[in-house]
N, C-alpha and C positions, 0 to 999 in steps of 0.2 A: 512677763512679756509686755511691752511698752502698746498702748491703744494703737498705733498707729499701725505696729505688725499685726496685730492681731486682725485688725482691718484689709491689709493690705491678705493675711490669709484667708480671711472670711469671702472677700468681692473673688479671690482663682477659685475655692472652692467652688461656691456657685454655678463658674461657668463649667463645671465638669457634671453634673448633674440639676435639672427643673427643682428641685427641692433640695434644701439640707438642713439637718436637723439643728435646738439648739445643741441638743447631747452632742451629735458629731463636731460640731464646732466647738465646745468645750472638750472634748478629748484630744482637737488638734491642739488647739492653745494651751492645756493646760490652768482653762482659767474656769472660772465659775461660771454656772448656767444663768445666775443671775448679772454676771459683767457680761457676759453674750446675747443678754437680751437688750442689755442697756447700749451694746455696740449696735444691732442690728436695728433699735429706733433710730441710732444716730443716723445710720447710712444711711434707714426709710425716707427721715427726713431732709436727707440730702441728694434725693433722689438716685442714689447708687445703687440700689438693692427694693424690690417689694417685702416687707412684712406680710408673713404666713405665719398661720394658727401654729406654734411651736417647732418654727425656724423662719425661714428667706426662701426666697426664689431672686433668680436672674430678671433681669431687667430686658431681657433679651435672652432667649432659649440658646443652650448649648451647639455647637455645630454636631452633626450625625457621623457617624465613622471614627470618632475620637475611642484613642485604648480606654478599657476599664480603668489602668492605672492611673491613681493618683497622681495629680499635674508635680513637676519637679518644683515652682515657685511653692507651692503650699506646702509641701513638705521637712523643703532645706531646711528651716529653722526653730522646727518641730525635734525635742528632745537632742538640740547643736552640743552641750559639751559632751554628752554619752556618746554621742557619734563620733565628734572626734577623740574622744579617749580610745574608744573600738577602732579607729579607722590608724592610729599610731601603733594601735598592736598588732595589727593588722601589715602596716607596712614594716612592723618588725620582724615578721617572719621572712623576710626577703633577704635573701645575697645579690650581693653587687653581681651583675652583668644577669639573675635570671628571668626568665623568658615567664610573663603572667600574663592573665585576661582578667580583668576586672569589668564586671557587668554595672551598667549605668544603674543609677540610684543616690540617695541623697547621703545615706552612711560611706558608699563606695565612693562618691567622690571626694569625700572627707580624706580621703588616703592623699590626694594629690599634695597636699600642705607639710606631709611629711618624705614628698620623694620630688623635692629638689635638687638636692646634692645625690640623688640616686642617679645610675647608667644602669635602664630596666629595659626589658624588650617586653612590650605592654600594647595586647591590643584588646580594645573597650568598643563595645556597640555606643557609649554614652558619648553625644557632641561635648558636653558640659568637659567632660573628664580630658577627652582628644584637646579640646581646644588651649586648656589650662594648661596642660603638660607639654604641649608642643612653645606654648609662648614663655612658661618659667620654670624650661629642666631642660636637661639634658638627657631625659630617656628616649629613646627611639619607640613610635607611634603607629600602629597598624589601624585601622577601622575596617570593617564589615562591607561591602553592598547593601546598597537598600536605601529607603526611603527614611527621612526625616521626621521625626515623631517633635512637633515643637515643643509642648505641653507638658512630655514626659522628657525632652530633649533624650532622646534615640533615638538609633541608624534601626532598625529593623528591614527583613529583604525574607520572604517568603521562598525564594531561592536557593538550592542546596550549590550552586557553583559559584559562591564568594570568595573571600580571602580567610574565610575561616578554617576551612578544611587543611590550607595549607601549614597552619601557626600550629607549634605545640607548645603547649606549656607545664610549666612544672606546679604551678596554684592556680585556681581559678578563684577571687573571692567576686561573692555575691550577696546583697541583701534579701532582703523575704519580706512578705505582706504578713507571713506567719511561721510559727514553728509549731507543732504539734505529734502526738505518736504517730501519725501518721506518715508524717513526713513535711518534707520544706513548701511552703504554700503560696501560689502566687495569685493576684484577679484576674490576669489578662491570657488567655489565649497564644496568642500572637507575641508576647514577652516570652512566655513557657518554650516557644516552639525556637526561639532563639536562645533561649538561655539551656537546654539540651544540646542544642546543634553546640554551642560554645562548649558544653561541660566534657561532649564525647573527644574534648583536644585536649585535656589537661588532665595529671595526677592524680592533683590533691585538689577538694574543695572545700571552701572557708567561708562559711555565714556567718555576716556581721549582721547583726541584729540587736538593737536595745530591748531590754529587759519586758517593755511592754509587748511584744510581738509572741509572748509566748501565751498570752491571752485570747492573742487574735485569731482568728478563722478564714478561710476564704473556699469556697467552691472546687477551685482547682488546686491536685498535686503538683509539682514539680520535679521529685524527687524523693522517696523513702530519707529518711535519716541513714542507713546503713550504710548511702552514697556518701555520706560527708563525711570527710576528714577528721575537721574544727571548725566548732562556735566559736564565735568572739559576741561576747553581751557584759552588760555593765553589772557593778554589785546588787543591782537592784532587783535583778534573779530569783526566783523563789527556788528552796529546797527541792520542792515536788520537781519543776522545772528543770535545775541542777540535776538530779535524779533521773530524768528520764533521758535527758543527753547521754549521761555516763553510763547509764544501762545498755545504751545501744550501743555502745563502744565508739564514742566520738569523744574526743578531748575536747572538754571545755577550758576558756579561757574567761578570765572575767577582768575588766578594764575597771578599775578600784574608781573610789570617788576624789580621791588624792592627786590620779592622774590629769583626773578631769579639771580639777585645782589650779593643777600645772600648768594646763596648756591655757587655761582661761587668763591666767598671770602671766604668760608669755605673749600671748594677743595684746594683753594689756600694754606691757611691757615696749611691745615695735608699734603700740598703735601713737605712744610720746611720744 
């Protein structure tokens, strides 16, 4: 990852929590504890950020009321071609004309680049996803009530008489903060309480998740595994992992490193 992105994820994390670690900032980027400490003098010195004993603080304290969930800037570009390998098979499971809900997130909005040439009936709590598909497809666009989450770009609405009640659908895919035997894991509260209200309209449900999430933990349930359908995660899965999806009787699917190849030499390819 080029210094500049890695920057540009270190200054959104900050504002989402008073402290962050260098570990957590090397887990987002993917880079070394010691390139994160040699980024965090840079900013110190450029006034961007304060230096703290083994991470950053904000320059300026977070606002109060903000989701648990990770900001959507900090995330998009965190593990990009896993996401879109997952988010192509993902939109493979689809027939032309049916009726989905895909829940805001950085792997789910990855879907939108493969449902162009799609006619879907798709309604998404995610601004990100709404905004993209209405300006370059032709699927027809439902949203939710409710308030504006900038940060995490969501509709969330604490409200049981939305437009959700009315939509059914035949998939719902969703990302996760985590996967574990316990079931699909989310941080937020007020995420959980929408993405229930969404899951009791639809069939089938589909977590797209990269490989790393099945390490991760969070606080809150979402859902047992026994609710989900299909995983979609990249080859970078471990067996044990592998193993415990398939024990519960959920079909895994795993989006190879080849795919990932592909789409990366396609971007290439329209970015001449």
């Amino acid at each position: 990852m080029h210094e500049r992105e890695r920057h540009r994820i270190i200054l959104s994390a900050i504002q989402e929590k008073p402290v962050i670690t260098v570990q957590d900032i090397a887990e987002l980027t993917e880079a070394s504890e010691a390139t994160i400490r040699r980024d965090i003098a840079s900013l110190h010195v450029q006034g961007k950020l304060r230096r703290v004993r083994g991470g950053a603080e904000a320059m300026h304290p977070p606002q109060i009321g903000q989701l648990a969930a990770r900001s959507f800037r900090v995330s998009e570009s965190v593990n990009i071609d896993k996401k879109r390998a997952i988010a192509r098979r993902a939109v493979e499971l689809c027939d032309e004309g049916d009726s989905v809900i895909i829940n805001g997130g950085t792997t789910t909005f990855q879907m939108v680049h493969f449902m162009s040439a799609r006619r879907l009936q798709v309604m998404t709590n995610s601004f990100a996803i709404a905004e993209h598909l209405v300006k370059h497809s032709k699927n027809t666009v439902t949203i939710p009530g409710g308030a504006i989450y900038r940060e995490q770009s969501l509709i969330l609405s604490p409200f049981d008489n939305d437009a959700i009640r009315n939509f059914y659908a035949r998939r719902m895919f969703i990302g996760a903060q985590g996967v574990g035997p316990l079931g699909v894991m989310e941080a937020d509260a007020l995420v959980i309480q929408s993405e229930q209200k969404l899951m009791h309209q639809a069939e089938e449900l589909i977590v797209m998740v990269d490989s790393s999430k099945f390490s991760r933990r969070s606080s809150l349930i979402l859902c047992p595994l026994d609710r989900v359908t299909t995983v979609i995660t990249d080859d970078g899965v471990t067996d044990d992992a592998a193993r415990m999806i398939e024990d519960a009787g959920v079909k895994l699917i795993i989006a190879g490193a080849a795919a990932a190849a592909d789409i990366a030499k396609e971007d290439s390819s329209s970015a001449t």
